[in-house]
Each structure stands twice: as structure tokens, then as C-alpha cells.
C-alpha positions as CSV (number, residue, x, y, z in Angstrom):
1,X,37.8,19.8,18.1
2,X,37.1,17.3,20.7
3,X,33.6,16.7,20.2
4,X,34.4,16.6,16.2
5,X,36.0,13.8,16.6
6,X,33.2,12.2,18.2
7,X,31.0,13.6,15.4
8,X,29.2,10.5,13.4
9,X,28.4,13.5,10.8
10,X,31.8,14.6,10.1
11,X,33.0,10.8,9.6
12,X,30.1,10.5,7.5
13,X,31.7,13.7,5.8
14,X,35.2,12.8,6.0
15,X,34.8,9.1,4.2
16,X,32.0,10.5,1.8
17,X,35.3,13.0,0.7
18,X,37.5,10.0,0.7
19,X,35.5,7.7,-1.2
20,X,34.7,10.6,-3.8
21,X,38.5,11.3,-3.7
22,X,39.7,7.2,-4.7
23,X,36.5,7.0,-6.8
24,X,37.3,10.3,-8.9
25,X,41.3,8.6,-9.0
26,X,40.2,5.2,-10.8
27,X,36.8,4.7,-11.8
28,X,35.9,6.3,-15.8
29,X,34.4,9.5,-15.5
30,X,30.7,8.2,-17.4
31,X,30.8,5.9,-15.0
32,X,31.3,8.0,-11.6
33,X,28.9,10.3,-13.2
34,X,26.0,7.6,-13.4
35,X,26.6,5.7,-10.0
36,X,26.9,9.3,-8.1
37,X,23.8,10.4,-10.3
38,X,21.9,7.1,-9.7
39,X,22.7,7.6,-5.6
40,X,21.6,10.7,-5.4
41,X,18.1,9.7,-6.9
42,X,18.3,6.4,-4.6
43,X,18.7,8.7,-1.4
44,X,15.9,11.5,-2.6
45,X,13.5,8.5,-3.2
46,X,14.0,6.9,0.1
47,X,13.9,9.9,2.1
48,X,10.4,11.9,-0.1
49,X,9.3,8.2,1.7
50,X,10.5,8.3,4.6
51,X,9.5,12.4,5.5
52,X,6.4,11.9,3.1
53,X,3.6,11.1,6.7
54,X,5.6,13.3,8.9
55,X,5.7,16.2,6.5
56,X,2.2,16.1,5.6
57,X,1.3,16.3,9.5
58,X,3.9,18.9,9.4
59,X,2.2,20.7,6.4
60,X,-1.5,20.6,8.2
61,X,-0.2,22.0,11.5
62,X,2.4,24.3,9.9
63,X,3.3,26.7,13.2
64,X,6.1,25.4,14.8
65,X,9.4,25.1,13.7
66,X,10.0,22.1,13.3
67,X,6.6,21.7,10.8
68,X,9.0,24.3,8.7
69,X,11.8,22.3,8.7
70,X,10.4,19.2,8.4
71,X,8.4,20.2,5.4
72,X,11.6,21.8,4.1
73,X,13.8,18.4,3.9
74,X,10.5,16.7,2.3
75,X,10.0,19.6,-0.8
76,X,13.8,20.3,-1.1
77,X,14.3,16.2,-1.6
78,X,11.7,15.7,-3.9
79,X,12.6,18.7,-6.0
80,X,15.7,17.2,-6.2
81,X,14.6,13.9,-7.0
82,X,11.9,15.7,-9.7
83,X,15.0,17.3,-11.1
84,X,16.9,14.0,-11.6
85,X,14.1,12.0,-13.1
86,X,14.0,15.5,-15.1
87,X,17.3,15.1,-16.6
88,X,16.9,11.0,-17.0
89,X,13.9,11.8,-19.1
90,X,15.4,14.6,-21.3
91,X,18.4,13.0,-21.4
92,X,17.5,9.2,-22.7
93,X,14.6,10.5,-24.8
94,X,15.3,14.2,-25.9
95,X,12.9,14.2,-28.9
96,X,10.1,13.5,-26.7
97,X,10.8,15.5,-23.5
98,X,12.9,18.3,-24.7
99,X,9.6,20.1,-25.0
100,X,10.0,20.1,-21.1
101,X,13.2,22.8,-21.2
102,X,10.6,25.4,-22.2
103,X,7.5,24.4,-20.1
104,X,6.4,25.6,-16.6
105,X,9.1,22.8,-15.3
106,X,11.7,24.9,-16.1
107,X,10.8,27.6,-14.1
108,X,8.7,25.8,-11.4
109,X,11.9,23.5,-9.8
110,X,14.0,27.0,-8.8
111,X,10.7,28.8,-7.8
112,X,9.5,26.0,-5.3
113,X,13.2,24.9,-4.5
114,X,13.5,28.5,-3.4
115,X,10.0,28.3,-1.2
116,X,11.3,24.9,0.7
117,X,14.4,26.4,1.1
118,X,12.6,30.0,2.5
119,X,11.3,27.5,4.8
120,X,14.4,26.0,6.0
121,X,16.0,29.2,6.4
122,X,13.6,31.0,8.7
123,X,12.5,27.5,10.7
124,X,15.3,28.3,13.9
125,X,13.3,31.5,14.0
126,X,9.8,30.1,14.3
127,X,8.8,29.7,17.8
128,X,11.6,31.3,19.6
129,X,11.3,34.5,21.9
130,X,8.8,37.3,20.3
131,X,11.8,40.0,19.8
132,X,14.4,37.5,18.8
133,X,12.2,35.8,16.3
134,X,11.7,38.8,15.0
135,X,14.9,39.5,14.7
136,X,16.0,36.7,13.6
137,X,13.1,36.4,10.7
138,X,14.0,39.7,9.3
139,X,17.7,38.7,9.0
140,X,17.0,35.7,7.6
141,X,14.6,38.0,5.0
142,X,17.6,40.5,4.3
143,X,20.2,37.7,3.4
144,X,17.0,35.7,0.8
145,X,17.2,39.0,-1.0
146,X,20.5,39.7,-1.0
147,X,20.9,36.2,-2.3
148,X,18.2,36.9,-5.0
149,X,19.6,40.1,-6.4
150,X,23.1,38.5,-6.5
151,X,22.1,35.5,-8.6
152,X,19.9,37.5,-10.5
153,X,23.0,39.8,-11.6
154,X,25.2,36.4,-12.0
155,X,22.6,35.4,-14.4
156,X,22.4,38.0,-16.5
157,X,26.0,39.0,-16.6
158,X,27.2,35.8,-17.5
159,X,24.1,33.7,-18.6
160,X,22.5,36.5,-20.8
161,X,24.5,35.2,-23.9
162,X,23.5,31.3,-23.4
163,X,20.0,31.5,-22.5
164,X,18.4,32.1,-26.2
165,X,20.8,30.9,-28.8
166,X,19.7,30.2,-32.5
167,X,20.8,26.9,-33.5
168,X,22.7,27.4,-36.6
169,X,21.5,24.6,-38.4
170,X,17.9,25.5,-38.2
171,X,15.8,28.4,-38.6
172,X,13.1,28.5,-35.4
173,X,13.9,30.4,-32.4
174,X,14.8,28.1,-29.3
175,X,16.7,27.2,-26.2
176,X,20.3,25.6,-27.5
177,X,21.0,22.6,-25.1
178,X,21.2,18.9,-24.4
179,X,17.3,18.4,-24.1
180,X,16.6,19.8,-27.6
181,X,19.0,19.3,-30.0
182,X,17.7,17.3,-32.7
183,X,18.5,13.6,-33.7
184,X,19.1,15.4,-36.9
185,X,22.0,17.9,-35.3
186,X,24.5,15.4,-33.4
187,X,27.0,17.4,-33.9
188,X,27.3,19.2,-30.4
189,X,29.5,22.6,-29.6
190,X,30.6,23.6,-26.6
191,X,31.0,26.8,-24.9
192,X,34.6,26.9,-25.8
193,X,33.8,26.6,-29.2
194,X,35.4,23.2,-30.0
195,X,32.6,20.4,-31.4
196,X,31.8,17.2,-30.2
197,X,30.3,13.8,-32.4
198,X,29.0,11.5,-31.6
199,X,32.3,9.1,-30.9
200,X,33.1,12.1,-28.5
201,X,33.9,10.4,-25.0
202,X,32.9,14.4,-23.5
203,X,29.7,14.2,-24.7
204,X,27.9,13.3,-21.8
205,X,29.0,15.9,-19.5
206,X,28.7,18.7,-22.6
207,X,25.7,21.0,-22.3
208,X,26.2,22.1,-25.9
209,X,25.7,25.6,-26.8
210,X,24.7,25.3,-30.6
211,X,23.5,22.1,-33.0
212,X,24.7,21.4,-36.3
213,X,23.9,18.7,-38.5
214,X,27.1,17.9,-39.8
215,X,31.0,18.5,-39.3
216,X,31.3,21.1,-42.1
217,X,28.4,23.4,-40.7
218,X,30.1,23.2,-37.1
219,X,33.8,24.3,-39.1
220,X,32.1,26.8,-41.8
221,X,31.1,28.5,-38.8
222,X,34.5,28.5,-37.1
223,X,34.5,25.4,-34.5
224,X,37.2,22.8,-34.2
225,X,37.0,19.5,-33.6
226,X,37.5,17.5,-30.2
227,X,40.4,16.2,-29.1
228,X,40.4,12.9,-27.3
229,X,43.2,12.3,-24.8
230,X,43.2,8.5,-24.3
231,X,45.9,8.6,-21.2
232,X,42.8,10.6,-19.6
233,X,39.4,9.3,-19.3
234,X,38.0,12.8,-18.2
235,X,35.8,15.9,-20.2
236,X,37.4,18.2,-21.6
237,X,37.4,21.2,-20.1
């Protein structure tokens, strides 16, 4: 306990928490959402530059375990910041990139993120004693696929049901969310099956579920409206 108090990381921690804490108190959700957003990008930028030299040496020498690691923080931080210029793109122009939800993107940000992160995870190992790298390596093998075969039964437990959805406002076959709903269906639902327009102050942390091009498609088909609580400047949940 002693030496956590000396710890620069946990005060880093502790007012990171504190700041998020005040922040969350008083400052408009949209707004949070954008600075915390826009920081996140800031920090993945300046460290893919900082790591890029070092983890390219890293990448051609690639035995030690610090190469591992090294090249780890670079990939995982540049997925990440891939991922947010991802969601800036889809998000401000949707009729142009939405095509991106259904392209190799999609499925290439988990698979590498997984890859740099295989590479974090078995970098302590790399270099250490013959019998307990071994050792270690193969328990760091049996945890990746226990982690695999539990998100993989997550997903299709509970994301079977959201993963192909048929807008019902149009006829052709595709993925229901934020990136591809139409400028012709604004009207977004949600998982809990209440509506959104575009007045809704919720709206921009919705991932809707299904599209509609007016109010009285999204109430034919059983949806209510939002309700907007103006002593709360939060989404509804």
C-alpha cells in the first residue's frame, strides 16, 4: 500500500476517475461524449507516432520480448485510432461510408486487434527460462481460447438476433445500424423498442436497431415514441 501511494500510475488513475466522476456530474452528455471521443483519438495519434520507429525496429527483429510488446502498444493504438476515425467517418457521412459496416473493415479491426493483443499477452513469456517460457506460453495459449470460445457464445446468444435485421421500411437485406440507415429513414428505434427523430437529444448514443421513414411506420409496427426528460441531459436507457 506503501509504494501505491508513491505510484505516479495510480494518481494518474485516481484523478483520470475523479475528473470522469465531476465531468460525468456537470458537463451535457453530447458533449462528454465528443471531448472523451476526441482525446482518445488525440492520445492514439500521438502515441502510433511516438512507437511508430521503435516498433518498426521492433517488427524487423521480432525475438525478444520486448519487440512483442513494443509492437503490441503500436498495432493495438492504431487499431484504436483506425476505429475512431472509423466511427467519425460513418458517423458524419453515413451515405458514403456506411458501405464500410459490411466490408473487410468490419471484420479486420477485431481480427488484428486480437493478433497485437496475442502479442501483448505472451511478450512476459518471450525470452524467459526454456521450461517456464514454455509454461508460461501455453498458459497464456489456454486463457486466448478460453477467451475466444466465451465471446463467441456471448455473441451468438445475445447478438444472434441484432446482427442481420431487415429494415422495415425497405425491402434489401442488410446490417440495421447507425452507419447505414438511410437519409430517407431518420426515424431511429432502439433495442428497447421506443423510436427516436431527429429532435431526439438520445440519438447520438443510439445504435438503432431498425429504420423507418416516418413516425407512422415506427407505430404501425408497434414502437413508441421517446421521451425527453429535460431535468436530465442523459440517453435514455
Amino acid at each position: 500500500m506503501k509504494k501505491m501511494k508513491s505510484s505516479i500510475v495510480a494518481k494518474s488513475f485516481v484523478g483520470a476517475l475523479a475528473l470522469f466522476l465531476l465531468f460525468w456530474a456537470v458537463v451535457p452528455y453530447v458533449l462528454f461524449f465528443y471531448a472523451a471521443l476526441s482525446a482518445a483519438f488525440g492520445v492514439c495519434l500521438a502515441a502510433t507516432i511516438r512507437y511508430g520507429r521503435d516498433a518498426f525496429i521492433s517488427f524487423r527483429n521480432g525475438r525478444a520480448g520486448a519487440d512483442f510488446l513494443v509492437v503490441a502498444i503500436f498495432a493495438i493504438v492504431s487499431i484504436v485510432l483506425c476505429l475512431i476515425s472509423y466511427w467519425f467517418a460513418i458517423r458524419a457521412f453515413p451515405d458514403q461510408f456506411g458501405w464500410l459496416s459490411r466490408s473487410a473493415v468490419s471484420v479486420g479491426v477485431p481480427w488484428f486487434l486480437a493478433w497485437a493483443m496475442s502479442l501483448a499477452l505472451i511478450a512476459p513469456d518471450v525470452g524467459a527460462d526454456a521450461t517456464e517460457a514454455k509454461t508460461g506460453i501455453w498458459r497464456s495459449i489456454a486463457l486466448f481460447i478460453g477467451g475466444a470460445l466465451a465471446g463467441f457464445v456471448i455473441a451468438i446468444s445475445f447478438g444472434a438476433d441484432g446482427i442481420v435485421e431487415m429494415s422495415k421500411a425497405s425491402t434489401p437485406i442488410r446490417l440495421v445500424n447507425r452507419a447505414i440507415c438511410k437519409s430517407s429513414e431518420p426515424i431511429w428505434v432502439s433495442s428497447n423498442r421506443i423510436y427516436h427523430t431527429l429532435d431526439s437529444p438520445y440519438r447520438v448514443s443510439l445504435t438503432p436497431k431498425w429504420c423507418f421513414a416516418n413516425e407512422q411506420d415506427a407505430i404501425s409496427a408497434g414502437y413508441r415514441k421517446f421521451k425527453a426528460v429535460k431535468a436530465l441531459n442523459r440517453p435514455d436507457k
